[in-house]
C-alpha positions as CSV (number, residue, x, y, z in Angstrom):
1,X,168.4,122.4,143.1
2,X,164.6,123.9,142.8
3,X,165.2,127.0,145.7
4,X,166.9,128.1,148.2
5,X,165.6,127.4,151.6
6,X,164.7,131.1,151.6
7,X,162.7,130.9,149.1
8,X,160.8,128.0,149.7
9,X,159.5,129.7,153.0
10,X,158.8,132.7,150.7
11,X,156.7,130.6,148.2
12,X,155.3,128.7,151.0
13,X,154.0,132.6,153.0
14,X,153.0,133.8,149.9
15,X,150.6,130.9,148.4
16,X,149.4,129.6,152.4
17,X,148.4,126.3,152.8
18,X,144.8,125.3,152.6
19,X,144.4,121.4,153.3
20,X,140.8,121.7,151.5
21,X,140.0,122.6,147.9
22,X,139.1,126.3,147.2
23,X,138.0,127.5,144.0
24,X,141.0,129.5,142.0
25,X,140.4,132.1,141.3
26,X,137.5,132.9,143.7
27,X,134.4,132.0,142.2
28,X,136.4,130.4,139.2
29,X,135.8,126.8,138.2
30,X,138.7,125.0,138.9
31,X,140.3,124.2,141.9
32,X,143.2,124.4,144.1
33,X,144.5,122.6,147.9
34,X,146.9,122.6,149.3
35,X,150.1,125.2,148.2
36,X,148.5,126.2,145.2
37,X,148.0,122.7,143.5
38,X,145.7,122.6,140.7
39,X,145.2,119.5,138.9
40,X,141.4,118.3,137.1
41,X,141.4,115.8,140.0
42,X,141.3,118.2,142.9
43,X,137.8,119.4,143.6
44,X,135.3,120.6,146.1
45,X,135.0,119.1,149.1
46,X,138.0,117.4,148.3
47,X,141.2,117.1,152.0
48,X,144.1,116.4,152.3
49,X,146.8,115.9,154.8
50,X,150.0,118.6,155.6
51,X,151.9,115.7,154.5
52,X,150.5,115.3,150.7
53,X,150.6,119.2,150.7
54,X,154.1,119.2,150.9
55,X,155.0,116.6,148.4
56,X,152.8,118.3,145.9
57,X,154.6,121.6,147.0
58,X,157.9,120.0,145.7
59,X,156.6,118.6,142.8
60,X,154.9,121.6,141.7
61,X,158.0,123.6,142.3
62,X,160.1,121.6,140.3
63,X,158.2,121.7,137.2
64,X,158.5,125.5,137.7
65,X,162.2,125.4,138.2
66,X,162.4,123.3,135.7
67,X,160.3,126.1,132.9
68,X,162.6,128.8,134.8
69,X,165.8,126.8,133.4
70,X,164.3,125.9,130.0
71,X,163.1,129.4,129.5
72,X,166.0,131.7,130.6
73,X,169.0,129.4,129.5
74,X,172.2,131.5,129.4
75,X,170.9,134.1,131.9
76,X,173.0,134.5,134.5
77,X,170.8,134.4,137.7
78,X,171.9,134.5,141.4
79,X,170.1,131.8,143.7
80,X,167.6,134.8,145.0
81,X,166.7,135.5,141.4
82,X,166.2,132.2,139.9
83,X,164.0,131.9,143.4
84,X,161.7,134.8,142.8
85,X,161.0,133.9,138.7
86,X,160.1,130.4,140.2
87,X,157.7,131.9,142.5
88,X,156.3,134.3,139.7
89,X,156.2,130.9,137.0
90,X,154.3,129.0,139.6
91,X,152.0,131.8,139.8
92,X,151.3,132.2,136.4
93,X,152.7,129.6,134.8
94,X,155.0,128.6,132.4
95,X,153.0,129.6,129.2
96,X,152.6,133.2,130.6
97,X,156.5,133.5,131.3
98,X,157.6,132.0,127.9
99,X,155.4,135.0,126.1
100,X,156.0,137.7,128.7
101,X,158.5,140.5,128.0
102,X,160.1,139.6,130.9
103,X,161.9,136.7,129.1
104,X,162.4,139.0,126.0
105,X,164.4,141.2,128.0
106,X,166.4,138.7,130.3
107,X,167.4,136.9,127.1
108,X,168.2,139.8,125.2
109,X,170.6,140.6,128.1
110,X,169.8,143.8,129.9
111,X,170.7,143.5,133.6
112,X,168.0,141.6,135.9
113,X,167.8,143.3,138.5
114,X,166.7,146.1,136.3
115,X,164.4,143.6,134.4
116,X,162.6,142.3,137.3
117,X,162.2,145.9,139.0
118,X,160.1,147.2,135.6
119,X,158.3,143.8,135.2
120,X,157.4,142.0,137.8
121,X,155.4,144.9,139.4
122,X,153.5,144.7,136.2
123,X,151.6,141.2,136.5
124,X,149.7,142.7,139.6
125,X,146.1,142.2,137.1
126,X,143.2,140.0,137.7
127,X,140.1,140.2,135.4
128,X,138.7,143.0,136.5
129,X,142.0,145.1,137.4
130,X,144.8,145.5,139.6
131,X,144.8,143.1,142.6
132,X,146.4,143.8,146.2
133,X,147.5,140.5,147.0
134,X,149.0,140.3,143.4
135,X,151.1,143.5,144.1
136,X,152.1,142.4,147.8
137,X,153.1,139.1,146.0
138,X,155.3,140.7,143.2
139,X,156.8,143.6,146.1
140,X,158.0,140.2,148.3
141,X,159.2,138.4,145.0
142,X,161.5,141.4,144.1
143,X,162.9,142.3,147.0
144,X,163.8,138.5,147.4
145,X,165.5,139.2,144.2
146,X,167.0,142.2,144.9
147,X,168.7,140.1,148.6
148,X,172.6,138.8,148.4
149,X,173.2,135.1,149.5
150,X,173.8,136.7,153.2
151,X,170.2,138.5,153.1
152,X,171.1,142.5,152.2
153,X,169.6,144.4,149.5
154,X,172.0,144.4,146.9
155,X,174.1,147.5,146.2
156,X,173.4,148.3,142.9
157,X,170.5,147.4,140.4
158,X,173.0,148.1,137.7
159,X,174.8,144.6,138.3
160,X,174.7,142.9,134.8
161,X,176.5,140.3,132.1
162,X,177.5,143.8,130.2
């Protein structure tokens, strides 16, 4: 399983869909389409159909699930967890999770609710500071988090492997 339905639809509101390529990060030099594909073969100018948008979405989203797994083995993760670290890996990628204290801390085994509430709020930085659609992004990941499997906000942060 990559996500739950939930949070597909919260990767898919958070990224949008643009079925041209757009430069990532504005004014960068590479290039994204679609949900946030980036590859050396997308470029400007470059369409494609909802269709291929899609199927790259998957695609893309398991090679995050896939780093998620690989980089927290042995951390106990409900669904609405593992969903919002795969949204934050396929925002920053893999490389950034696997040397962020974030992982530290998850594997070390303090609780991960309390984890994700003091780091995700903390990759909110593009080059030149702090960036709004960064923090909005991180605030929708963590409350996703912070959900039960019927949709509340879970009871207490202080749920843990302890």
């Amino acid at each position: 399983m990559t996500l739950t339905p939930a949070g597909l639809q919260l990767l898919k509101s958070l990224e949008g869909c643009s079925l041209e390529a757009y430069p990532d990060p504005p004014g960068g030099s590479s290039w994204s389409i679609g949900y946030g594909h980036n590859s050396p073969n997308v470029g400007p100018g470059q369409r494609i159909s909802q269709q291929q948008a899609d199927a790259w979405l998957l695609q893309d989203v398991a090679k995050a699930a896939a780093a998620v797994d690989q980089l927290l083995t042995g951390v106990a993760l409900s669904p609405q967890q593992r969903d919002a670290l795969i949204s934050f890996c396929f925002n920053v990628g893999a490389g950034a999770l696997a040397s962020s204290t974030l992982r530290r801390r998850l594997r070390a085994g303090e609780p991960v609710a309390l984890v994700l509430q003091g780091e995700l709020p903390r990759w909110c930085h593009g080059p030149h500071g702090p960036l709004d659609g960064l923090r909005r992004r991180r605030a929708a990941e963590l409350a996703h988090a912070l959900r039960d499997s019927r949709g509340r906000r879970s009871a207490s942060i202080w749920h843990s492997r302890w």
